[in-house]
Biotite code that builds the C-alpha atoms (Angstrom):
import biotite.structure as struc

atoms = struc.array([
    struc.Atom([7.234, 7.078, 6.061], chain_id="A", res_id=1, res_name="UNK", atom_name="CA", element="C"),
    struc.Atom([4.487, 4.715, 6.692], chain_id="A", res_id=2, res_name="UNK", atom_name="CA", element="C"),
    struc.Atom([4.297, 1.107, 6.017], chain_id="A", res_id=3, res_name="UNK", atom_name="CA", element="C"),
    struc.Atom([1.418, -1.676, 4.287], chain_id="A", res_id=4, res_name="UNK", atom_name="CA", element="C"),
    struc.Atom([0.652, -4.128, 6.918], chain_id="A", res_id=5, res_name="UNK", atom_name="CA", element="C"),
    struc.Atom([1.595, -7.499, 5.957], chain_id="A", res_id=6, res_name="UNK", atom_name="CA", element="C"),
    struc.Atom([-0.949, -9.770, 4.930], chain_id="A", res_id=7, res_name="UNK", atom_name="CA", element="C"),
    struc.Atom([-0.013, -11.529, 8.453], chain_id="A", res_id=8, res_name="UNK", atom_name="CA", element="C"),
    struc.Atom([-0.670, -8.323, 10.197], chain_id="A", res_id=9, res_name="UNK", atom_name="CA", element="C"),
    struc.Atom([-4.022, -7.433, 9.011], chain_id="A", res_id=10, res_name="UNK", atom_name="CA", element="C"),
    struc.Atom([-6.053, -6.717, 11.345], chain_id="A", res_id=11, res_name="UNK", atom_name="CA", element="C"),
    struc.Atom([-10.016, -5.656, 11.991], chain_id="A", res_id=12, res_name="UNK", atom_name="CA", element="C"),
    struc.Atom([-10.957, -2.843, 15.005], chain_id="A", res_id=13, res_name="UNK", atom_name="CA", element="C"),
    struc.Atom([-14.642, -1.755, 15.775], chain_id="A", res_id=14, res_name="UNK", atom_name="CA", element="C"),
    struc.Atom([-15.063, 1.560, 14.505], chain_id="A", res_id=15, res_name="UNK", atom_name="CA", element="C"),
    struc.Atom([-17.764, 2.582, 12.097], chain_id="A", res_id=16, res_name="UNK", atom_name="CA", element="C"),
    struc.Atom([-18.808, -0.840, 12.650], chain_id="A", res_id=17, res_name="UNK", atom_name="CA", element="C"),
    struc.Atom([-15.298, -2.605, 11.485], chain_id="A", res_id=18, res_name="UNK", atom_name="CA", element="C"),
    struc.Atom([-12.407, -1.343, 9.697], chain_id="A", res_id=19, res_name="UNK", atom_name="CA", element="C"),
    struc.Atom([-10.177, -3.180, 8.515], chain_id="A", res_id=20, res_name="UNK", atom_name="CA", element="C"),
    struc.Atom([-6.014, -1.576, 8.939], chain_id="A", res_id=21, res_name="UNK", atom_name="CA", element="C"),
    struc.Atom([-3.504, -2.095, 5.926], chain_id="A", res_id=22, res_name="UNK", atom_name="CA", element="C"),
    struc.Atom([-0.921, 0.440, 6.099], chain_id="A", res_id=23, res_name="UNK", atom_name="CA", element="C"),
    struc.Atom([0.303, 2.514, 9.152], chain_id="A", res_id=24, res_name="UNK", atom_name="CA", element="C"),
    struc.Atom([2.865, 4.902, 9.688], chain_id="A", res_id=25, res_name="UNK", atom_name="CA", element="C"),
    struc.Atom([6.543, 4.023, 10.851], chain_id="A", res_id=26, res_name="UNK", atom_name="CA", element="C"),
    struc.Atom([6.249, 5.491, 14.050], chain_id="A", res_id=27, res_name="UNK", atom_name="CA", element="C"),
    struc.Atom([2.404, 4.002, 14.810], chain_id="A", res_id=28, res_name="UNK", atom_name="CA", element="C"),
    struc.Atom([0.768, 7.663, 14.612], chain_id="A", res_id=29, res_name="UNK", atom_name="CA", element="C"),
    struc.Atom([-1.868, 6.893, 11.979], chain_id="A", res_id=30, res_name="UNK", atom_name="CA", element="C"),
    struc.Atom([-3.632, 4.268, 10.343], chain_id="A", res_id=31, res_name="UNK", atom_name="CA", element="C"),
    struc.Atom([-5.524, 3.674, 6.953], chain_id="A", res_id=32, res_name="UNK", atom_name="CA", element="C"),
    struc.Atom([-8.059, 1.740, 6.630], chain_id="A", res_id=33, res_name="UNK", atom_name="CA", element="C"),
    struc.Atom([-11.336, 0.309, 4.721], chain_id="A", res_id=34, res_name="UNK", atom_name="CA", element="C"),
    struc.Atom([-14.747, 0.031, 5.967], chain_id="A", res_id=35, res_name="UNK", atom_name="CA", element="C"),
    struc.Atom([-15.735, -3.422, 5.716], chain_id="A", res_id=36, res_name="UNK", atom_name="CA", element="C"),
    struc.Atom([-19.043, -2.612, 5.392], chain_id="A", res_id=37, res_name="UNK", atom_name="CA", element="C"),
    struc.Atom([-17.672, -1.300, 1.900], chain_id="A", res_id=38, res_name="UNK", atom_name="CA", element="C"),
    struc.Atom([-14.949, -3.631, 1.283], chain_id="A", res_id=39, res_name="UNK", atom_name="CA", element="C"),
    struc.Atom([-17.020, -5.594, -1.641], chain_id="A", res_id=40, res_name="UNK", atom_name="CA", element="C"),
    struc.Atom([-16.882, -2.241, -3.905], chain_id="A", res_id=41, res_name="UNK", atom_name="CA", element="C"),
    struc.Atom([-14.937, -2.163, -6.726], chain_id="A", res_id=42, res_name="UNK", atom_name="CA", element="C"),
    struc.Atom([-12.670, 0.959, -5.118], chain_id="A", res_id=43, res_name="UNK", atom_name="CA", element="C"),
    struc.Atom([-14.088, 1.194, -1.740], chain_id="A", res_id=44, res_name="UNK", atom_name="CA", element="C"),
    struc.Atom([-13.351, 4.260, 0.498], chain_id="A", res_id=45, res_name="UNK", atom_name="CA", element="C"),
    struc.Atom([-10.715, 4.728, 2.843], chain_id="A", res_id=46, res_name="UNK", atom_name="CA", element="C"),
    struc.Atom([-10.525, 6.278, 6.331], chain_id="A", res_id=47, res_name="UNK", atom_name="CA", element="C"),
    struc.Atom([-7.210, 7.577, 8.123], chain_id="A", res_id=48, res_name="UNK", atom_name="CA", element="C"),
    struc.Atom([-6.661, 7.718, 12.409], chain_id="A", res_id=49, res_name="UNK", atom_name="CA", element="C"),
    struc.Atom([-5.979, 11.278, 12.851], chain_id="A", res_id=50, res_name="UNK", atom_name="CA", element="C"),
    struc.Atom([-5.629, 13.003, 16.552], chain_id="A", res_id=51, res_name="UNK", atom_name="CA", element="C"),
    struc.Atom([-9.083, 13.582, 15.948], chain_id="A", res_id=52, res_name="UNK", atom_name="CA", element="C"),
    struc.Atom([-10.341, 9.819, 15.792], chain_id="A", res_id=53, res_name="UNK", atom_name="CA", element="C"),
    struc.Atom([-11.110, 7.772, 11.844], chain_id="A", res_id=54, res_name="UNK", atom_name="CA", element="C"),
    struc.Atom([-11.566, 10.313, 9.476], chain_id="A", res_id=55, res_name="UNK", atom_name="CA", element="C"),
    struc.Atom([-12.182, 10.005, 5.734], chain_id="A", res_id=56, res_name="UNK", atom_name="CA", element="C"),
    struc.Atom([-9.383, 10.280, 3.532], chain_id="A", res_id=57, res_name="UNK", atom_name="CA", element="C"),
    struc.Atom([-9.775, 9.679, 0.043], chain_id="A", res_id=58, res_name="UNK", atom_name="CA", element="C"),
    struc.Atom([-12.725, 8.282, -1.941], chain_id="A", res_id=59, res_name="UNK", atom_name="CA", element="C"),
    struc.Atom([-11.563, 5.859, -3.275], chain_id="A", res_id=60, res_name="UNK", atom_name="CA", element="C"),
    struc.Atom([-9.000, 2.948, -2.705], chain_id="A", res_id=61, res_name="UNK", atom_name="CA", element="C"),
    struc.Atom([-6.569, 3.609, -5.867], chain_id="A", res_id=62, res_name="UNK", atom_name="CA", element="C"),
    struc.Atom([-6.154, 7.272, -5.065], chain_id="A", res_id=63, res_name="UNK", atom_name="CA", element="C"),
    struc.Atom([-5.338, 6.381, -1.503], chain_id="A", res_id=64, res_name="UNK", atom_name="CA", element="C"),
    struc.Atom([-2.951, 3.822, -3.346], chain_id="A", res_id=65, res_name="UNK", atom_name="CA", element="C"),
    struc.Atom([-1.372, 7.129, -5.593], chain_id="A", res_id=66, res_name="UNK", atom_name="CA", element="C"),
    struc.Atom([-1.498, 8.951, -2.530], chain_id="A", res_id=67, res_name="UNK", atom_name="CA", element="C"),
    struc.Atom([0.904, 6.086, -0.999], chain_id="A", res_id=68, res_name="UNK", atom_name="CA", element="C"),
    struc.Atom([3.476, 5.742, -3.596], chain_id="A", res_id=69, res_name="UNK", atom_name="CA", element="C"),
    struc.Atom([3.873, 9.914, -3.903], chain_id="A", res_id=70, res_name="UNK", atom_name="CA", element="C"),
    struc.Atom([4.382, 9.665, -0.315], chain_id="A", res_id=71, res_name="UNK", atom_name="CA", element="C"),
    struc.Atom([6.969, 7.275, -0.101], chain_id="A", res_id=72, res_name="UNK", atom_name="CA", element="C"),
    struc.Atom([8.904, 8.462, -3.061], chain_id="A", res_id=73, res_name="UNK", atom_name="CA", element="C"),
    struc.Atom([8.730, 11.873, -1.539], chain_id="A", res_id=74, res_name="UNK", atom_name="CA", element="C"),
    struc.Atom([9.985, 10.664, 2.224], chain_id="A", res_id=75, res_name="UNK", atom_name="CA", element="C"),
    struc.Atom([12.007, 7.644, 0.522], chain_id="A", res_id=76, res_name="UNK", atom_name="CA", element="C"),
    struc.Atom([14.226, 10.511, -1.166], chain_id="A", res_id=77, res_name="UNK", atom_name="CA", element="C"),
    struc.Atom([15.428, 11.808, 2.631], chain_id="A", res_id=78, res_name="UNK", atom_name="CA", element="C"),
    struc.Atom([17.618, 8.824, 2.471], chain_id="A", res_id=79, res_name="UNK", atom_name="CA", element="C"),
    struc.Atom([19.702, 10.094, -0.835], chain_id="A", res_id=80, res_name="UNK", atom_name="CA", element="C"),
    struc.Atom([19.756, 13.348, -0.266], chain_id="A", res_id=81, res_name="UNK", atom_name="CA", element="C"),
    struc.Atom([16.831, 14.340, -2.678], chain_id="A", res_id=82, res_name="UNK", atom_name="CA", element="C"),
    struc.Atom([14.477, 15.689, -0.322], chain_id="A", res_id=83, res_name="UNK", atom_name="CA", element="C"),
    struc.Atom([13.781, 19.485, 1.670], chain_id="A", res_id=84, res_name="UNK", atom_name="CA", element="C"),
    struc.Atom([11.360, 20.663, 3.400], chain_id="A", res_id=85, res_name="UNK", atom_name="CA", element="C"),
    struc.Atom([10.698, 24.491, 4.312], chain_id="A", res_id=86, res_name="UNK", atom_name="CA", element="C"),
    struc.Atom([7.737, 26.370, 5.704], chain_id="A", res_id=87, res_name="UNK", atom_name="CA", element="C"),
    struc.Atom([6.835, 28.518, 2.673], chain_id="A", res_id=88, res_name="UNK", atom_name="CA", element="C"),
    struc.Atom([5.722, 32.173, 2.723], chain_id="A", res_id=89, res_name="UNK", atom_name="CA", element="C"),
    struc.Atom([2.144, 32.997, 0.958], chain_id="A", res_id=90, res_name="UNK", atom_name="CA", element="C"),
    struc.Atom([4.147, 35.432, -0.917], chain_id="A", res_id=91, res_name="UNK", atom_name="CA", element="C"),
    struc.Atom([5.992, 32.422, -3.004], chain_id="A", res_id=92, res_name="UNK", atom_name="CA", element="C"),
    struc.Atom([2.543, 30.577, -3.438], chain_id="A", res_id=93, res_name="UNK", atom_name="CA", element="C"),
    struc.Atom([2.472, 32.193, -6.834], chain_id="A", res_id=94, res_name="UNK", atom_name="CA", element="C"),
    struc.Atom([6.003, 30.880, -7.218], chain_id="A", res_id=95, res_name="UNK", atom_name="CA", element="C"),
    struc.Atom([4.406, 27.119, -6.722], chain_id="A", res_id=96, res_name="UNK", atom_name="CA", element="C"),
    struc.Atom([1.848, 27.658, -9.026], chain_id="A", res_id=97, res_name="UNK", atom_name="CA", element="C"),
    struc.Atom([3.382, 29.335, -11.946], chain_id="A", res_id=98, res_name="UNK", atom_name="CA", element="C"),
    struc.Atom([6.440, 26.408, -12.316], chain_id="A", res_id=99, res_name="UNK", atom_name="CA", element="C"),
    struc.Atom([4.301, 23.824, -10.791], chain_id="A", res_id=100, res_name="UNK", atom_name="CA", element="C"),
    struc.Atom([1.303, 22.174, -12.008], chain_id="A", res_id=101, res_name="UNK", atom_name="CA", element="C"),
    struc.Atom([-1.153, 20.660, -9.646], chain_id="A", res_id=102, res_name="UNK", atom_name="CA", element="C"),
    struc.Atom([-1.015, 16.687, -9.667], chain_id="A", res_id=103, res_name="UNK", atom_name="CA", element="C"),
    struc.Atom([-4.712, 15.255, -10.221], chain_id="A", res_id=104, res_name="UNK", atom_name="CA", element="C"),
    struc.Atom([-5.486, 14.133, -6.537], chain_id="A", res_id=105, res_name="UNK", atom_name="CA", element="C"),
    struc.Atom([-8.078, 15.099, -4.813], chain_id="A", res_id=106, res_name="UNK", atom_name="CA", element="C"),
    struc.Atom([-7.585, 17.346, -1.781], chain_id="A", res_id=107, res_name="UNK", atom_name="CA", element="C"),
    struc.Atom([-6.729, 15.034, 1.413], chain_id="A", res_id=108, res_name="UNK", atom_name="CA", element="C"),
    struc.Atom([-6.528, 15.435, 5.098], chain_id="A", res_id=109, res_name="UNK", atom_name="CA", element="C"),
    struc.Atom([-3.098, 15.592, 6.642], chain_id="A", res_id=110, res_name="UNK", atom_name="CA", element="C"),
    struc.Atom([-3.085, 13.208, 9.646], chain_id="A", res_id=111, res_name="UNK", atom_name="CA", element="C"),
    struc.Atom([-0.967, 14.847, 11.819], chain_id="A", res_id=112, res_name="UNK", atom_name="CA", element="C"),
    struc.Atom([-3.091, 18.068, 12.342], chain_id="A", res_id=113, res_name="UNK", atom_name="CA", element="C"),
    struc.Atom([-5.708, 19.820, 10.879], chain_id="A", res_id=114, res_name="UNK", atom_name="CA", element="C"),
    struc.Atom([-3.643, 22.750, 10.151], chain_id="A", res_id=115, res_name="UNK", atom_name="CA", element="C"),
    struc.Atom([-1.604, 20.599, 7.728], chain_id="A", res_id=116, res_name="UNK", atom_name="CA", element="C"),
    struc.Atom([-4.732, 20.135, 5.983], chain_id="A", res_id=117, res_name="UNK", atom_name="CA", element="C"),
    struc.Atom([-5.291, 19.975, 3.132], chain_id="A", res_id=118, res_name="UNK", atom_name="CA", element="C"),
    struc.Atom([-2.780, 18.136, 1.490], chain_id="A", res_id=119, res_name="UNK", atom_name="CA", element="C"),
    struc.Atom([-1.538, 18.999, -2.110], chain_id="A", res_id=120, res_name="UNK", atom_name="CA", element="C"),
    struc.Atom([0.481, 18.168, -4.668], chain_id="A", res_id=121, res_name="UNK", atom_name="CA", element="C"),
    struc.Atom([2.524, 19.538, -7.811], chain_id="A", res_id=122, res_name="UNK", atom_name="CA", element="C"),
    struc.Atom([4.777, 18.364, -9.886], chain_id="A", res_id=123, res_name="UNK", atom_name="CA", element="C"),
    struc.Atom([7.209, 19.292, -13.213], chain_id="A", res_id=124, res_name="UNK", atom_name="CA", element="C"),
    struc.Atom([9.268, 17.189, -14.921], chain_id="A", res_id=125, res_name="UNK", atom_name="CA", element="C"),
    struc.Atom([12.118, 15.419, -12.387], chain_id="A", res_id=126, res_name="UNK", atom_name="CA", element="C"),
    struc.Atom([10.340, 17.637, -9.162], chain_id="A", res_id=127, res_name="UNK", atom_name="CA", element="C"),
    struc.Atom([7.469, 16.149, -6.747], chain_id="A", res_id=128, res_name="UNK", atom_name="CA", element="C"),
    struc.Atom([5.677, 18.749, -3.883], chain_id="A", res_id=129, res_name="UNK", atom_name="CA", element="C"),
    struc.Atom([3.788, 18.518, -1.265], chain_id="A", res_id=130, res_name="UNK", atom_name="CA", element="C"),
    struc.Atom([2.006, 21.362, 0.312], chain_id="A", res_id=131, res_name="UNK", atom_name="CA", element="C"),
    struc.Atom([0.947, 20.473, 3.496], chain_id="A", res_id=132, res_name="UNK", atom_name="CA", element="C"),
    struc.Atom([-2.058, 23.101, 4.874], chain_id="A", res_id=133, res_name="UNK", atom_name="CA", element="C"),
    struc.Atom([-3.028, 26.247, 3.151], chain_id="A", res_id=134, res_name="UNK", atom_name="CA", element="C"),
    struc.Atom([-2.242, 28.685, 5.676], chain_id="A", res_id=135, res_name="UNK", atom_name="CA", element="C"),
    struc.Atom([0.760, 31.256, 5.367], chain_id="A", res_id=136, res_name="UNK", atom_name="CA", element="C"),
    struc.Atom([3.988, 29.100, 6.217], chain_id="A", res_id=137, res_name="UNK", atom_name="CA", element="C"),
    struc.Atom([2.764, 25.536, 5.356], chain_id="A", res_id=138, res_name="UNK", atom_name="CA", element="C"),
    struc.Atom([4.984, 23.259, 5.056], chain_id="A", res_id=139, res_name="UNK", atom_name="CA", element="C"),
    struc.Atom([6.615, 22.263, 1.682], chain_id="A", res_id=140, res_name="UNK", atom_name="CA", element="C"),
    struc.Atom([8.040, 18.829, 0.977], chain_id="A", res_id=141, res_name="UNK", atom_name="CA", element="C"),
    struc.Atom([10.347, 18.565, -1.976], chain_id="A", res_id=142, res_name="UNK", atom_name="CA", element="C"),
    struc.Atom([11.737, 15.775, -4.099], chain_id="A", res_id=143, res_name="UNK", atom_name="CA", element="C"),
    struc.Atom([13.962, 15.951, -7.048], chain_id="A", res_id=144, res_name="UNK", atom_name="CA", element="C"),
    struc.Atom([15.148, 13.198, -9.410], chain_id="A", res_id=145, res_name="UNK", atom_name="CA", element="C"),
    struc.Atom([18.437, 14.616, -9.473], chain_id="A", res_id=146, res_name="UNK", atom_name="CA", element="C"),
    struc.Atom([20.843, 16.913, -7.025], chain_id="A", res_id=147, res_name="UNK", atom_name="CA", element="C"),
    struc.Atom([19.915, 19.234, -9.970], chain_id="A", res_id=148, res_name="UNK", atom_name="CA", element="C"),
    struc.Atom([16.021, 18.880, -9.376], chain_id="A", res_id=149, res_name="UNK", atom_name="CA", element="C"),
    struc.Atom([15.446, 19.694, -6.011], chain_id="A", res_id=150, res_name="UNK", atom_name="CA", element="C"),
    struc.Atom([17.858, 22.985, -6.564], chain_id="A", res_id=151, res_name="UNK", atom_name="CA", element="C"),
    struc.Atom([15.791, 24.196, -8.960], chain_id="A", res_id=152, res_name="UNK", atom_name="CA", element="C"),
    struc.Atom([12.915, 23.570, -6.451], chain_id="A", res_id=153, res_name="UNK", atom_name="CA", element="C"),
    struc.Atom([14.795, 25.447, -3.692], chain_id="A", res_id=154, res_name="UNK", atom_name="CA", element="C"),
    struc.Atom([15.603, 27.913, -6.485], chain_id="A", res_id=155, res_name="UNK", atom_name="CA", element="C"),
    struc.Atom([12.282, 28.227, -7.687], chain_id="A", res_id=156, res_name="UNK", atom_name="CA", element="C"),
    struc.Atom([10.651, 28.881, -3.792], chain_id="A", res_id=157, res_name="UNK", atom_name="CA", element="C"),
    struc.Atom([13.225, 30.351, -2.404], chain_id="A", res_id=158, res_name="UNK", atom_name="CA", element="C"),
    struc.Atom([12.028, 30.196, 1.286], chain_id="A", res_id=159, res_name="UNK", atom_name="CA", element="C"),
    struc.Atom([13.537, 28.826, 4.151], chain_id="A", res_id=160, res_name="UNK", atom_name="CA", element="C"),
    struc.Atom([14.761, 25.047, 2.997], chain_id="A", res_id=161, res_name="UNK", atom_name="CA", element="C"),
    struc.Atom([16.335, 22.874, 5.953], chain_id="A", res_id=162, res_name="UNK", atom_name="CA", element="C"),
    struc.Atom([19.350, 21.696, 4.269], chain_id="A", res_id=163, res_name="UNK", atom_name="CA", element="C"),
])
Protein backbone atom coordinates (compact mmCIF):
# COMPACT_ATOMS: atom_id res chain seq x y z
CA UNK A 1 0.00 0.00 0.00
CA UNK A 2 1.53 3.34 -0.13
CA UNK A 3 0.60 6.42 1.66
CA UNK A 4 0.06 10.64 0.69
CA UNK A 5 2.45 12.48 2.80
CA UNK A 6 0.78 14.76 5.07
CA UNK A 7 0.76 18.24 4.32
CA UNK A 8 3.24 18.37 7.52
CA UNK A 9 5.45 15.89 5.87
CA UNK A 10 6.04 17.40 2.58
CA UNK A 11 9.11 17.57 1.78
CA UNK A 12 11.60 18.94 -1.24
CA UNK A 13 15.02 16.68 -2.30
CA UNK A 14 17.51 17.84 -5.10
CA UNK A 15 16.97 15.75 -7.95
CA UNK A 16 16.19 17.01 -11.40
CA UNK A 17 16.75 20.20 -9.78
CA UNK A 18 13.92 19.75 -6.85
CA UNK A 19 11.17 17.42 -6.45
CA UNK A 20 8.90 17.79 -4.34
CA UNK A 21 7.56 14.00 -2.35
CA UNK A 22 3.70 13.53 -1.64
CA UNK A 23 2.97 9.99 -1.39
CA UNK A 24 5.35 7.03 -0.53
CA UNK A 25 4.94 3.55 -0.05
CA UNK A 26 4.18 1.84 3.44
CA UNK A 27 7.31 0.23 3.71
CA UNK A 28 9.56 3.50 2.37
CA UNK A 29 10.56 1.63 -1.04
CA UNK A 30 9.35 4.31 -3.45
CA UNK A 31 8.40 7.73 -3.73
CA UNK A 32 6.20 9.99 -6.07
CA UNK A 33 6.85 13.06 -6.73
CA UNK A 34 6.49 16.49 -8.86
CA UNK A 35 9.11 18.46 -10.44
CA UNK A 36 8.93 21.80 -9.10
CA UNK A 37 10.25 23.18 -11.94
CA UNK A 38 6.70 22.04 -13.31
CA UNK A 39 4.64 22.39 -10.33
CA UNK A 40 2.77 25.73 -11.77
CA UNK A 41 1.10 23.47 -14.68
CA UNK A 42 -2.26 22.83 -14.63
CA UNK A 43 -1.51 18.73 -14.33
CA UNK A 44 2.14 18.70 -13.99
CA UNK A 45 4.14 15.42 -14.41
CA UNK A 46 5.06 13.04 -11.94
CA UNK A 47 8.24 11.01 -11.27
CA UNK A 48 8.46 7.69 -9.08
CA UNK A 49 12.01 6.40 -6.98
CA UNK A 50 12.50 3.12 -8.50
CA UNK A 51 15.81 0.82 -7.75
CA UNK A 52 16.92 2.52 -10.66
CA UNK A 53 16.91 6.24 -9.28
CA UNK A 54 13.54 9.08 -10.22
CA UNK A 55 11.96 7.83 -13.09
CA UNK A 56 8.90 9.18 -14.90
CA UNK A 57 5.71 7.76 -14.14
CA UNK A 58 2.74 9.16 -15.52
CA UNK A 59 2.17 12.39 -17.48
CA UNK A 60 0.18 13.87 -15.80
CA UNK A 61 -0.82 14.53 -12.07
CA UNK A 62 -4.64 13.22 -12.19
CA UNK A 63 -3.70 9.94 -13.81
CA UNK A 64 -1.03 9.45 -11.20
CA UNK A 65 -4.04 10.42 -8.83
CA UNK A 66 -6.36 7.35 -10.75
CA UNK A 67 -3.38 5.38 -10.64
CA UNK A 68 -3.46 5.91 -6.63
CA UNK A 69 -6.97 5.19 -5.81
CA UNK A 70 -6.93 1.74 -8.22
CA UNK A 71 -4.03 0.92 -6.20
CA UNK A 72 -5.29 1.23 -2.92
CA UNK A 73 -8.65 -0.24 -3.61
CA UNK A 74 -6.83 -3.12 -5.16
CA UNK A 75 -4.22 -3.66 -1.98
CA UNK A 76 -7.00 -2.14 0.49
CA UNK A 77 -9.16 -5.36 -0.50
CA UNK A 78 -6.21 -7.84 1.13
CA UNK A 79 -7.69 -6.76 4.35
CA UNK A 80 -11.41 -8.32 3.56
CA UNK A 81 -10.56 -11.01 1.85
CA UNK A 82 -11.24 -9.59 -1.73
CA UNK A 83 -7.93 -9.73 -3.13
CA UNK A 84 -5.41 -12.70 -5.06
CA UNK A 85 -2.64 -12.54 -6.66
CA UNK A 86 -1.09 -15.34 -9.05
CA UNK A 87 1.71 -15.35 -11.58
CA UNK A 88 -0.30 -15.90 -14.78
CA UNK A 89 0.67 -18.12 -17.73
CA UNK A 90 0.84 -16.31 -21.38
CA UNK A 91 -1.44 -19.02 -22.32
CA UNK A 92 -4.47 -17.33 -20.14
CA UNK A 93 -3.50 -13.77 -21.51
CA UNK A 94 -6.28 -14.31 -23.99
CA UNK A 95 -8.38 -15.28 -20.99
CA UNK A 96 -7.65 -11.50 -19.55
CA UNK A 97 -8.46 -9.95 -22.57
CA UNK A 98 -11.54 -11.59 -23.81
CA UNK A 99 -13.60 -11.02 -20.14
CA UNK A 100 -11.58 -8.04 -19.35
CA UNK A 101 -11.48 -4.74 -20.86
CA UNK A 102 -8.45 -2.58 -20.58
CA UNK A 103 -9.00 0.46 -18.07
CA UNK A 104 -7.97 3.86 -19.91
CA UNK A 105 -4.50 4.46 -18.17
CA UNK A 106 -1.68 4.88 -19.76
CA UNK A 107 1.03 2.23 -19.51
CA UNK A 108 3.19 2.90 -16.16
CA UNK A 109 6.40 1.73 -14.71
CA UNK A 110 6.21 -0.72 -11.85
CA UNK A 111 8.58 0.54 -9.11
CA UNK A 112 9.73 -2.42 -7.77
CA UNK A 113 11.53 -3.80 -10.93
CA UNK A 114 11.64 -3.34 -14.37
CA UNK A 115 10.40 -6.71 -15.09
CA UNK A 116 7.08 -5.74 -13.44
CA UNK A 117 6.91 -3.19 -15.99
CA UNK A 118 4.63 -2.16 -17.48
CA UNK A 119 1.82 -1.87 -15.38
CA UNK A 120 -1.82 -2.56 -16.61
CA UNK A 121 -5.10 -2.58 -15.85
CA UNK A 122 -8.64 -4.23 -16.65
CA UNK A 123 -11.63 -4.22 -15.32
CA UNK A 124 -15.57 -5.71 -15.67
CA UNK A 125 -18.26 -4.93 -13.74
CA UNK A 126 -17.53 -5.73 -9.68
CA UNK A 127 -13.62 -7.06 -10.84
CA UNK A 128 -10.35 -4.69 -10.83
CA UNK A 129 -6.70 -6.25 -12.39
CA UNK A 130 -3.56 -5.48 -12.40
CA UNK A 131 -1.02 -6.98 -14.65
CA UNK A 132 2.16 -6.29 -13.46
CA UNK A 133 5.06 -6.86 -16.49
CA UNK A 134 4.35 -8.41 -19.79
CA UNK A 135 6.50 -11.29 -19.67
CA UNK A 136 5.16 -15.01 -19.37
CA UNK A 137 4.19 -15.39 -15.53
CA UNK A 138 3.57 -11.70 -14.54
CA UNK A 139 2.03 -11.16 -11.80
CA UNK A 140 -1.81 -10.67 -11.54
CA UNK A 141 -3.48 -8.67 -8.79
CA UNK A 142 -7.17 -9.23 -8.35
CA UNK A 143 -10.00 -7.44 -6.62
CA UNK A 144 -13.60 -8.29 -6.49
CA UNK A 145 -16.54 -6.36 -5.03
CA UNK A 146 -17.93 -9.39 -3.72
CA UNK A 147 -16.60 -13.10 -2.47
CA UNK A 148 -18.50 -13.78 -5.76
CA UNK A 149 -16.25 -11.33 -7.90
CA UNK A 150 -12.92 -12.31 -7.34
CA UNK A 151 -14.12 -16.19 -7.97
CA UNK A 152 -15.16 -15.45 -11.11
CA UNK A 153 -11.70 -13.77 -11.59
CA UNK A 154 -9.91 -16.90 -10.30
CA UNK A 155 -12.45 -18.75 -12.45
CA UNK A 156 -11.96 -16.80 -15.38
CA UNK A 157 -7.71 -17.13 -15.21
CA UNK A 158 -7.48 -20.08 -13.79
CA UNK A 159 -3.70 -19.99 -12.93
CA UNK A 160 -2.02 -20.37 -9.86
CA UNK A 161 -4.03 -17.90 -7.23
CA UNK A 162 -2.40 -17.71 -3.59
CA UNK A 163 -5.39 -18.22 -1.58
Amino acid sequence: MQYLVPAPGLYVTEYLGSILVFRHENQDCAFWAIPLAEIEQDDPPVMVESRDGWIPFLARMHLAWVELVLSESLFGADDLGLYDACELPDSLLPSLHERYARVNLPDHPMWASKDDSPVRWYSAPGRLVRRDGIQDQSWIHAHGRTTADLEIVCKDLSGPWVR
